[in-house]
C-alpha positions in Angstrom: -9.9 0.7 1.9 -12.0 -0.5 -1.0 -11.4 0.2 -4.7 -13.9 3.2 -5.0 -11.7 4.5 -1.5 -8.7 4.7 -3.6 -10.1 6.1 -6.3 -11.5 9.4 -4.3 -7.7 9.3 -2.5 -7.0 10.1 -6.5 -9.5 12.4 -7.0 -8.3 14.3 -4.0 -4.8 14.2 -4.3 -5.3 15.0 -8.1 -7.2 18.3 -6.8 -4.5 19.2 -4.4 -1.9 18.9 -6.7 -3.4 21.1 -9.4 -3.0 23.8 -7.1 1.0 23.3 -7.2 3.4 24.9 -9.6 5.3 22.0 -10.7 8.5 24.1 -11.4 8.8 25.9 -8.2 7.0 23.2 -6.0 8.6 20.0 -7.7 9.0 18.0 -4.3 5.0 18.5 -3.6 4.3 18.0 -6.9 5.9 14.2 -7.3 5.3 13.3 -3.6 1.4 14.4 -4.9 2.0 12.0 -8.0 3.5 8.9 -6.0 0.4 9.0 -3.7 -1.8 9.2 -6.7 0.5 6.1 -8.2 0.5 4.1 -4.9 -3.7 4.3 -4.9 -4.2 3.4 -8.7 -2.0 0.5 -8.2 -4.3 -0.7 -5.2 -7.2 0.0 -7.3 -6.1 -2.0 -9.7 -4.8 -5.1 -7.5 -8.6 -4.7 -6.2 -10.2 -4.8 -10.0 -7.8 -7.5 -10.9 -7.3 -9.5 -7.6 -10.0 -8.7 -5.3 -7.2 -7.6 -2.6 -5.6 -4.5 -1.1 -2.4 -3.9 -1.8 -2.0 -0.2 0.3 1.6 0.0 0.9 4.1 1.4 -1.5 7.4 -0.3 0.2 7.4 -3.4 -2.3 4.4 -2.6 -4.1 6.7 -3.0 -7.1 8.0 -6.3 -6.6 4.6 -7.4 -5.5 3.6 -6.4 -9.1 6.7 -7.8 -10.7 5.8 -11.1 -8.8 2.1 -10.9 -10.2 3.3 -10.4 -13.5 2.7 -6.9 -13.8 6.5 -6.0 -14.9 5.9 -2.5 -16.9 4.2 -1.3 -14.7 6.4 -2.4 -11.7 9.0 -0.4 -13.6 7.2 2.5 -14.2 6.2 2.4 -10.5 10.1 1.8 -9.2 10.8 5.0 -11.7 8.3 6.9 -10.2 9.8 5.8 -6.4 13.0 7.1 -8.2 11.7 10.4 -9.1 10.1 10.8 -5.7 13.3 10.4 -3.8 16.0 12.3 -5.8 13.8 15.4 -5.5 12.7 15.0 -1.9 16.4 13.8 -0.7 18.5 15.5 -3.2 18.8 18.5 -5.1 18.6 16.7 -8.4 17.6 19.4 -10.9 14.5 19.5 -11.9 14.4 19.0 -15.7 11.6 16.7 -16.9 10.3 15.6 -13.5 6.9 16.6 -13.7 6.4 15.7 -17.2 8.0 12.3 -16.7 6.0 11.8 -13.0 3.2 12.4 -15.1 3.9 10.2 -18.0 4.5 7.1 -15.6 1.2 8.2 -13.7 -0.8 7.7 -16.5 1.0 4.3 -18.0 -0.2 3.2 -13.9 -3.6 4.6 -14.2 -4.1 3.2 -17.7 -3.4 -0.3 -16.2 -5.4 0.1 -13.4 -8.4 0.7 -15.3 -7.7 -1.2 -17.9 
């Protein structure tokens, strides 16, 4: 996949996750926001790099070992998010707002 690819994987998985109800459909809603983090950090390895970088298990120690250390953290918090509310019953609290706050620190880098 090419970097405009992942960027309309975004787009879509943006759209489909608009239609959730981050409350009540938490798991959906930061599975949605992981695959949205997962593309935007490929789109960036492909505007930085020139290279695809698709798969999320040790995308963030592949950016770690590029240099890119915020943003491997925010990426390991969002893989942290993902799995206490898909394995656990971890309340729900800030997750959406944080899944989204880490989002957009990823996107911003990826554009950058």
């Amino acid at each position: 996949m090419n970097q405009a690819g992942h960027r309309q994987a975004i787009e879509q998985l943006c759209a489909s996750r608009a239609a959730l109800d981050p409350g009540r459909d938490i798991r959906l809603y930061v599975e949605a926001t992981h695959g949205m983090a997962i593309h935007a950090v490929a789109a960036g390895f492909w505007r930085r790099h020139g290279v695809d970088v698709d798969q999320h298990q040790g995308m963030a120690r592949r950016l770690r070992e590029t240099g890119y250390h915020q943003i491997a953290e925010a990426f390991a918090d969002l893989e942290r998010i993902r799995t206490g509310r898909w394995y656990g019953g971890q309340g729900n609290g800030d997750a959406a707002y944080r899944a989204d706050q880490l989002l957009a620190q990823i996107e911003t880098w990826s554009l950058g």
